[in-house]
C-alpha positions in Angstrom: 17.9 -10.4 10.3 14.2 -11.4 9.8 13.7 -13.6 6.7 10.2 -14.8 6.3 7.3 -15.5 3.6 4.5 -12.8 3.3 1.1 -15.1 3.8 -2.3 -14.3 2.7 -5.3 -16.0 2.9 -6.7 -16.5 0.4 -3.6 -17.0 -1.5 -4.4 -16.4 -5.6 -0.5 -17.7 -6.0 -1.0 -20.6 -3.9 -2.1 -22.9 -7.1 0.9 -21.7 -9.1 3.9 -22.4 -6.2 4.6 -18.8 -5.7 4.5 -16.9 -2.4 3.0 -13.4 -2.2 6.6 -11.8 -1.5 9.1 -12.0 1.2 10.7 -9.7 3.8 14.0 -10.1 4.2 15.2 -7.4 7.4 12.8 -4.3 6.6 12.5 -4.8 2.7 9.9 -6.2 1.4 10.3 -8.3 -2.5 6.8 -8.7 -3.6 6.3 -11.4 -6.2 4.9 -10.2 -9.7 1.2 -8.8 -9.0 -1.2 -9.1 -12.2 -5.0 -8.7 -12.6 -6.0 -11.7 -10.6 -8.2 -11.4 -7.9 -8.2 -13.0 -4.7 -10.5 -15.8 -5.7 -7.9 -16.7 -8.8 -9.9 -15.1 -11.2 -8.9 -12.8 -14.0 -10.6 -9.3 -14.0 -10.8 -7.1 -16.6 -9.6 -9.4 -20.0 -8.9 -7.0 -23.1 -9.1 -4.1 -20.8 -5.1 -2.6 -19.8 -7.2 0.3 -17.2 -8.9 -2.5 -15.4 -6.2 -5.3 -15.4 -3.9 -1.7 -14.1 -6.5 -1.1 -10.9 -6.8 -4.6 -10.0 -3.2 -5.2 -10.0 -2.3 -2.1 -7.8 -5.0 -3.5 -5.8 -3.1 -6.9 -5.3 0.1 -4.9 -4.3 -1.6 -3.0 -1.8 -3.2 -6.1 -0.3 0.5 -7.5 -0.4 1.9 -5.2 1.3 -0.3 -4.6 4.1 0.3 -8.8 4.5 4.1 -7.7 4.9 3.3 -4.4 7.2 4.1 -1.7 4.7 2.0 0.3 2.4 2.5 1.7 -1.4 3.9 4.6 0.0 7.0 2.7 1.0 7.8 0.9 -2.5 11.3 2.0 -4.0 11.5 0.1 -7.0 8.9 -0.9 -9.2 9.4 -3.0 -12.5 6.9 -3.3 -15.1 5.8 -5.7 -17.8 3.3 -4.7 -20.2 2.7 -7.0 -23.5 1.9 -3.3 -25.5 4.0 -0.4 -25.1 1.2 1.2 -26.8 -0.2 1.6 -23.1 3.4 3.0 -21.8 0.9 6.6 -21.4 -1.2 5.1 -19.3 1.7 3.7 -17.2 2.9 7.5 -16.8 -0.7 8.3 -15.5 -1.0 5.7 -12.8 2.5 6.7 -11.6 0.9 10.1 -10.8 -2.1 8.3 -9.4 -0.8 5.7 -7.6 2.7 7.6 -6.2 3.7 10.7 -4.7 7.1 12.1 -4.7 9.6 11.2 -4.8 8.7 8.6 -7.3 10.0 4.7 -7.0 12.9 4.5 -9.2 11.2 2.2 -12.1 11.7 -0.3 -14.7 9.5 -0.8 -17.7 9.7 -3.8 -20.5 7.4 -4.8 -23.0 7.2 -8.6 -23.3 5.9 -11.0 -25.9 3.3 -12.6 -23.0 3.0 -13.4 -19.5 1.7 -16.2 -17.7 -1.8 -15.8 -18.8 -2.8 -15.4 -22.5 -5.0 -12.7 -21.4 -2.9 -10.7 -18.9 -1.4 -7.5 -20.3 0.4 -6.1 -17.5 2.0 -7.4 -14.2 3.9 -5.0 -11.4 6.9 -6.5 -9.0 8.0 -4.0 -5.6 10.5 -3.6 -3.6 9.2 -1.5 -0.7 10.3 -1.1 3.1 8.5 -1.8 6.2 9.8 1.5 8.2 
C-alpha cells in the first residue's frame, strides 16, 4: 500500500509543521484547509463568504497535489466559530458538490488557529 505526504510548493503549512494531507492506498486525508492563501496570508478577515471560497480553493489545490479532485471527497468535517453561518454552509454544499453528497460533519468551535479565521474544512476523498 502507498503511504506518502501530499507536497506543494509553495507550502502555506510549511511554517506551522503541518503537511498538506496524505494518501494512504487511494484515500486521500487532507489536513484542515482555512482561508490562507498560498503566500500564508489570510484573505477575506470578518468576511465567512470569502474566507468559505478561499478555503474550497485550498482543498481543490490539495487535491490536485494528491491526484484527485472535489468530486472524489466522501467526508467532509466542518468548523465554523458562528453557527449563525450554518445557511451559508448548506449553500456551498449545493455549489461546491453534486450528488450524492459527502457524508459531513459540522461543529461550531470557540476559535481556530487564527484569531481571525471563521471557518476551516478537513476531506477525506479518493484518488480513483
Amino acid at each position: 500500500m502507498t503511504v506518502k505526504v501530499i507536497s506543494m510548493s509553495p507550502d502555506p503549512l510549511q511554517p506551522y509543521a503541518i503537511a498538506p494531507g496524505w494518501q494512504v492506498g487511494n484515500l486521500l486525508f487532507l489536513s484542515g484547509q482555512a482561508a490562507i492563501n498560498e503566500h500564508g496570508e489570510l484573505n477575506g478577515a470578518g468576511d465567512f463568504d470569502a474566507q468559505l471560497v478561499q478555503t474550497m480553493a485550498n482543498i481543490d489545490r490539495v487535491l490536485a497535489a494528491g491526484g484527485s479532485d472535489r468530486s472524489r471527497i466522501v467526508k467532509v468535517t466542518i468548523y465554523m466559530t458562528d453557527m449563525a453561518n450554518f445557511p451559508a454552509i448548506v449553500e456551498a454544499r449545493r455549489k461546491y458538490f453534486t450528488p450524492p453528497y459527502p457524508a459531513d460533519t459540522i461543529v461550531e468551535v470557540k476559535s481556530l488557529a487564527l484569531p481571525d479565521l471563521l471557518i476551516e474544512i478537513d476531506v477525506i476523498a479518493h484518488t480513483s
